[in-house]
N, C-alpha and C positions, 0 to 999 in steps of 0.2 A: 798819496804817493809823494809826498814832498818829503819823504825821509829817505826818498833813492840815492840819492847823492851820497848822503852818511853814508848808506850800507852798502856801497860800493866801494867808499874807502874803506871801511871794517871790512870788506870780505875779503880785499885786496891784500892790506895788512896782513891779514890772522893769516892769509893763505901763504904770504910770503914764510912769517913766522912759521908757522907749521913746515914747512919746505926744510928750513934751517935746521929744525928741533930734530925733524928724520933723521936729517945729515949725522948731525953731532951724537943720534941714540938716545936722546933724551923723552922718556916715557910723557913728559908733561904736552909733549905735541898732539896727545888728545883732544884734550881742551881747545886749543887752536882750532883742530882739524874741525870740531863741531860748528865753533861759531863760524868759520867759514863757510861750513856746509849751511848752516839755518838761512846764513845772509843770503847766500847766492841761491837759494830757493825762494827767496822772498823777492829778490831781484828777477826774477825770472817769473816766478806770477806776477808781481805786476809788468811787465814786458808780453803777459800774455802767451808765454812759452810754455808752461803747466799743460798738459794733456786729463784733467780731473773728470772723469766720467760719472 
């Protein structure tokens, strides 16, 4: 878990970018929208927040 920090600033980032790209219409906020979603899933298991049965 020592890469939490990184991926807090990546999730943080991409998620702001993805907010903006919506705004403006721009199809490429896909990509964004992902790595935000992967980061903040990764953030969140190791936080221990995951429900995985």
């Amino acid at each position: 878990m020592s890469n939490l920090p990184l991926s807090k600033s990546m999730s943080s980032i991409s998620g702001m970018l993805c907010v903006v790209l919506v705004a403006k219409g721009k199809i490429s906020n896909d990509y964004f929208c992902i790595v935000q979603t992967v980061t903040y899933a990764y953030i969140a298991y190791g936080y221990g927040l995951c429900f995985i049965s």
